[in-house]
Backbone as CSV, one residue per row, in Angstrom:
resi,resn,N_x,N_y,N_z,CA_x,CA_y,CA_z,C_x,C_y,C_z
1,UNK,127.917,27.838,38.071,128.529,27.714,39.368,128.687,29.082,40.047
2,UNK,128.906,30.052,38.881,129.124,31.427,39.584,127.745,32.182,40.367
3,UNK,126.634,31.664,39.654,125.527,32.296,40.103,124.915,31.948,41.577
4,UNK,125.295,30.420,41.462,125.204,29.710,42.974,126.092,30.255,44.169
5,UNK,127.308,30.869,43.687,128.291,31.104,45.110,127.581,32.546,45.331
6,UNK,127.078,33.540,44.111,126.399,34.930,44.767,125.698,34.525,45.624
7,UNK,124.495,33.871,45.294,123.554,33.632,45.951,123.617,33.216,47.497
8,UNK,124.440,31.805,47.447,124.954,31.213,48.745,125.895,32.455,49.650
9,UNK,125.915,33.668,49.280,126.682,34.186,49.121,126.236,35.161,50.436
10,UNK,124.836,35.618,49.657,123.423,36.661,49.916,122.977,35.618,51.091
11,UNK,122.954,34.360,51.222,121.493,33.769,51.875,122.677,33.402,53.284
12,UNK,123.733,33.796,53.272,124.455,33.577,54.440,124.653,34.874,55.346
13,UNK,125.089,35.684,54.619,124.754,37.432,55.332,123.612,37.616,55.406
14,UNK,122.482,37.207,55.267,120.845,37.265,55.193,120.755,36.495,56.701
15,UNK,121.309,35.537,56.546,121.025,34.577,57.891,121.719,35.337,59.033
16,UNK,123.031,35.641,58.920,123.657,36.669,59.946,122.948,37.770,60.282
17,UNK,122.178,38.690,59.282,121.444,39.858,59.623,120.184,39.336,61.073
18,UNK,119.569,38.260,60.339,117.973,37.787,60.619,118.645,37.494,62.176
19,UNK,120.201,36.597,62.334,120.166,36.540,63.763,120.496,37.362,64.719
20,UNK,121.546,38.171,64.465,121.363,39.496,65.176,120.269,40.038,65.714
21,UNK,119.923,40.609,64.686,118.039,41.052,64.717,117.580,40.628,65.796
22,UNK,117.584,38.993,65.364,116.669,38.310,66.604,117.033,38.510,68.132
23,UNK,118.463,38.362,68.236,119.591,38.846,69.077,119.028,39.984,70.161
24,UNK,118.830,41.099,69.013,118.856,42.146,69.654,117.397,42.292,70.003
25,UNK,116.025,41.519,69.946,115.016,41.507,70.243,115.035,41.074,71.634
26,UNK,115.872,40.240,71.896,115.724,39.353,72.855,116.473,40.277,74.294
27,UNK,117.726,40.704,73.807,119.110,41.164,74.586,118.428,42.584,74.367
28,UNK,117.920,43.485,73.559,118.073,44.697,73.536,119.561,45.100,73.442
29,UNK,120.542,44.590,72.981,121.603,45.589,73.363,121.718,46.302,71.364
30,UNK,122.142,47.254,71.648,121.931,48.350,71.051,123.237,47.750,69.480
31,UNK,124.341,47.472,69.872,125.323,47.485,69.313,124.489,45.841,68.444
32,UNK,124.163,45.129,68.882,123.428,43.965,67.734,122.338,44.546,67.037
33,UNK,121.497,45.745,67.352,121.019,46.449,66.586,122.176,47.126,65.199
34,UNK,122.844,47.607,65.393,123.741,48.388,64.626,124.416,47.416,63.593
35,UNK,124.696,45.978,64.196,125.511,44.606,63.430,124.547,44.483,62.489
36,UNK,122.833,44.007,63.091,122.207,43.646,62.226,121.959,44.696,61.485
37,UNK,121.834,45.659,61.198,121.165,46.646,60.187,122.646,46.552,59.048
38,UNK,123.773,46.544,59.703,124.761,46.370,58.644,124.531,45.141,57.743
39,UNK,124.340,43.615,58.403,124.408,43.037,57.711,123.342,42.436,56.963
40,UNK,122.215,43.440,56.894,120.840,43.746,56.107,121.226,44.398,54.640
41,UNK,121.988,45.630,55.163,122.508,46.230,53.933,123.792,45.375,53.284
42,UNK,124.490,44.530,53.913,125.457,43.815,53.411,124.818,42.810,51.982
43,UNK,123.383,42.165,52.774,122.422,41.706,51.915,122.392,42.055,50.495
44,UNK,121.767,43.140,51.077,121.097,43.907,49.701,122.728,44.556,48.849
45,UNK,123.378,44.339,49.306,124.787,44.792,48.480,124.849,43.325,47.421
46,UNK,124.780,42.320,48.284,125.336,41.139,47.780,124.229,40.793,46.726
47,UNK,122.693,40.973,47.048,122.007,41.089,45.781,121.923,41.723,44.648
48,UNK,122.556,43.011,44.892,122.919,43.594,43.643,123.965,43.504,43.120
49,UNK,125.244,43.098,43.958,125.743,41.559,42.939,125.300,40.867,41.820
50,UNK,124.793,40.324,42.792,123.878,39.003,41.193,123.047,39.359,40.744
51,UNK,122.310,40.505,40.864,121.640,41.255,39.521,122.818,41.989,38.443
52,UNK,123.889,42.727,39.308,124.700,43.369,38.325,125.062,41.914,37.254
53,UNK,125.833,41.055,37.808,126.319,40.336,37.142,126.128,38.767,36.249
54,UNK,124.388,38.483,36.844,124.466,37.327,36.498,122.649,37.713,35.645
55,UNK,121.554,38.518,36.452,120.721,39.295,35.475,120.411,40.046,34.742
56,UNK,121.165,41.375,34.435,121.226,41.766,33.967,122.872,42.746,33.593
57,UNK,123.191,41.556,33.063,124.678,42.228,32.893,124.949,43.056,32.232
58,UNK,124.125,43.831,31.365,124.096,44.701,30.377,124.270,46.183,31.157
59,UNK,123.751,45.900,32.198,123.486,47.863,33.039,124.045,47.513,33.903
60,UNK,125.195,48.413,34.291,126.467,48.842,35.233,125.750,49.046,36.550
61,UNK,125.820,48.408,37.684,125.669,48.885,38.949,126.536,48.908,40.030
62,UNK,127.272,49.068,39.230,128.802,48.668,40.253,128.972,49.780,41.542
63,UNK,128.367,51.377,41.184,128.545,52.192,42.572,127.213,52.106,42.954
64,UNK,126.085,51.623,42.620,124.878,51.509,43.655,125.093,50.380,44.603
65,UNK,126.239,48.872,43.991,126.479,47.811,44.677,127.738,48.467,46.016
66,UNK,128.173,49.347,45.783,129.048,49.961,46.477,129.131,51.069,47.426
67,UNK,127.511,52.239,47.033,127.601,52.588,47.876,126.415,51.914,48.953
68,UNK,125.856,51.246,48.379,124.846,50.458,49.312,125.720,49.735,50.919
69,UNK,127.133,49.025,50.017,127.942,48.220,51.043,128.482,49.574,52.073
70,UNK,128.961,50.997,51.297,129.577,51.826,51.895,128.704,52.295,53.077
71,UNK,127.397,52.450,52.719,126.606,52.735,53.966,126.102,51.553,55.400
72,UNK,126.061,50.627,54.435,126.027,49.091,55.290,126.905,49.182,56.561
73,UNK,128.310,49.477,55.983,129.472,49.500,56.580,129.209,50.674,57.664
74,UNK,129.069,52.237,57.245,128.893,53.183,57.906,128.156,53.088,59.201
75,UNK,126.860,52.090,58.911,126.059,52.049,60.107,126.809,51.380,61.299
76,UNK,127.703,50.101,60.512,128.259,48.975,62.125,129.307,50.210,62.044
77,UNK,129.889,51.195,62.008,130.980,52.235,62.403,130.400,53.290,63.207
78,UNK,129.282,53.589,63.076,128.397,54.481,63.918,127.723,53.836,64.926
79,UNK,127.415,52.430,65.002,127.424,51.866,66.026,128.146,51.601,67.060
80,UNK,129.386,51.377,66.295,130.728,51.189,67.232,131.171,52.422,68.055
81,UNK,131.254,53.662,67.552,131.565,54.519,68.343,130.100,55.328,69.049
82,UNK,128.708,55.193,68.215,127.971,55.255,69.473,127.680,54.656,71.032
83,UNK,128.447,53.468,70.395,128.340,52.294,72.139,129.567,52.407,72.898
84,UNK,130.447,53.326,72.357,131.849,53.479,73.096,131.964,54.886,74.303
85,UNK,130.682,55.548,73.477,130.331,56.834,74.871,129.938,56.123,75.912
């Protein structure tokens, strides 16, 4: 059950990234650029999740799962105050 909620987990911030994205293809506005790239890396945080913990639980990835999210995060924060000039 645990491996299913990572996953469902990943394929829902995956779907948020992909619409942004699309978002910002359409709108150009800059700041859905910045959402989606966060919640790309939010992705790939949440996949190394369920590799840390459900494939290979043996090897620690707990600060690559962390700083992956930390930079994820960094980008929608550099977005935010780039669109506020």
């Amino acid at each position: 059950m645990v491996p299913a909620v990572y996953i469902l987990g990943s394929l829902v911030v995956c779907l948020c990234a992909m619409m942004l994205l699309r978002a910002y293809r359409k709108a150009k506005r800059r700041l859905l650029l910045w959402s989606g790239l966060c919640f790309a890396g939010l992705t790939i945080s949440n996949l190394l999740v369920f590799i840390d913990l459900v494939v290979i639980p043996d090897v620690d990835l707990y600060s690559v799962r962390l700083s992956t999210a930390a930079i994820a995060t960094l980008l929608l924060v550099f977005g935010l105050v780039w669109e506020s000039e």
